[in-house]
C-alpha positions as CSV (number, residue, x, y, z in Angstrom):
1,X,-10.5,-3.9,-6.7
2,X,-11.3,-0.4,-6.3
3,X,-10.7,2.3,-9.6
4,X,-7.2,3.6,-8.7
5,X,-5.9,0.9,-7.0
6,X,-3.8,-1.6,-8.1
7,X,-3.1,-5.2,-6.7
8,X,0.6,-5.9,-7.6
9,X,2.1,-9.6,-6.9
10,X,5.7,-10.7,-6.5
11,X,5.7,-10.8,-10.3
12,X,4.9,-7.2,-10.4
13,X,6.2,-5.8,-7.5
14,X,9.3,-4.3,-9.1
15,X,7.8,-3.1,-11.9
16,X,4.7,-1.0,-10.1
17,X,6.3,0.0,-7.0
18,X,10.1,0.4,-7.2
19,X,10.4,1.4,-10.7
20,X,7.3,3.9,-10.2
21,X,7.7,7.7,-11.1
22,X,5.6,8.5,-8.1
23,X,5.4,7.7,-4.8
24,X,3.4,4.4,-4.1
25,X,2.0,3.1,-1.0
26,X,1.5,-0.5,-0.8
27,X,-1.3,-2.1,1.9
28,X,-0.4,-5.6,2.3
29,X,-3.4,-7.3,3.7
30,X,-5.3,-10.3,3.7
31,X,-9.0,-12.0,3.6
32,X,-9.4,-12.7,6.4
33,X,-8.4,-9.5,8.2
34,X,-11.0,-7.1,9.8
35,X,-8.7,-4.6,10.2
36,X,-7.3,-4.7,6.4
37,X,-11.5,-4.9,5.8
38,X,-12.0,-2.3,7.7
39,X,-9.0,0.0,6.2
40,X,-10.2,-0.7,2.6
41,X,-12.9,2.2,2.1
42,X,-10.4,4.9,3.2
43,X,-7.4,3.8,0.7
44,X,-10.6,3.3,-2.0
45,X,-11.2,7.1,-1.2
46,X,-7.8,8.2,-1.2
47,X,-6.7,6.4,-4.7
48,X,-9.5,8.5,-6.1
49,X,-8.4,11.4,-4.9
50,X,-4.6,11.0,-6.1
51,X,-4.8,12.8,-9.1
52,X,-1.7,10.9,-10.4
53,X,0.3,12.1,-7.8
54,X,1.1,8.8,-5.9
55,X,-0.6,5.3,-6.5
56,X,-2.0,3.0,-3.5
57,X,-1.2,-0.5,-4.4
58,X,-2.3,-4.0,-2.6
59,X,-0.8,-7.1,-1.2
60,X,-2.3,-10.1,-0.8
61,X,0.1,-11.7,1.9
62,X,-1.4,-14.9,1.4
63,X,-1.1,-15.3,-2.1
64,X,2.5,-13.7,-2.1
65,X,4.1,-14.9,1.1
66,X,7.4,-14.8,0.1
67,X,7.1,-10.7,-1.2
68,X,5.9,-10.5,2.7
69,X,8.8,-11.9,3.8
70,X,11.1,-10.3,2.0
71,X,10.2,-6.5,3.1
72,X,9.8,-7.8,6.7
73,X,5.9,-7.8,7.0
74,X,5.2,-9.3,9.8
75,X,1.7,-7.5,11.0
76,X,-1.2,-6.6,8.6
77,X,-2.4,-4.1,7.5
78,X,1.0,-2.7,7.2
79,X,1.7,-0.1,4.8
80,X,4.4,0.6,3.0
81,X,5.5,4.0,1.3
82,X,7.5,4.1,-1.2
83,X,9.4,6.6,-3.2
84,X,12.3,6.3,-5.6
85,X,12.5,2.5,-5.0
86,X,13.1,2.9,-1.5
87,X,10.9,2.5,1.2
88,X,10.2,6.0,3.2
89,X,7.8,5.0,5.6
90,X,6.2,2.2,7.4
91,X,2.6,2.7,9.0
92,X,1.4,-1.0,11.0
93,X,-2.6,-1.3,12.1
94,X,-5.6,0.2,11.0
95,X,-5.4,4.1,10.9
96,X,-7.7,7.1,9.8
97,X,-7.9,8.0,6.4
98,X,-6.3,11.2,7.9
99,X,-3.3,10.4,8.9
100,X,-2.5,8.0,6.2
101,X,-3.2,10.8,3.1
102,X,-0.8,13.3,5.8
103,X,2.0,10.5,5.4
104,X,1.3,10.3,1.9
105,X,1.3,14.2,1.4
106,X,4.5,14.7,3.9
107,X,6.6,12.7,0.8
108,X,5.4,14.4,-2.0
């Protein structure tokens, strides 16, 4: 796992992403996946570039199916953004690094 990212499980999940100061973006993705493969560079770039601001955060839907289930994941990569707890935003598929630091940048 990249510097700056963090892989959070259902054990974790609270703690990292709903009880986080900042606002946290969570990829839930898979081995298997091209398109979660393919995705991975950009978030790796981003979480560098947070500056503490936000935190990206990772899924493994296979290893945590029932996290998954719970918030509805039914397509990967899907990423969720969270702020306060609550989920602000939902982005589904393989996007440009672009227009996933603009959704980041539009909640903070």
């Amino acid at each position: 796992m990249a510097k700056g990212i963090l892989e959070v499980d259902e054990q974790s999940f609270d703690k990292e992403v709903l009880s986080s100061d900042v606002a946290v973006l969570v990829d839930f993705w898979a081995d298997w996946c091209g398109p979660c493969k393919a995705l991975a560079p950009g978030l790796e770039e981003i979480a560098q570039s947070s500056n503490g601001k936000f935190k990206i955060a990772k899924v493994n839907v296979d290893d945590n199916a029932g996290l998954a289930t719970k918030l509805e994941v039914m397509n990967i990569p899907t990423m969720i953004l969270f702020k306060g707890g609550q989920e602000i935003d939902r982005l589904v598929g393989f996007m440009p690094k672009a227009k996933i630091l603009a959704k980041i940048n539009s909640v903070l």
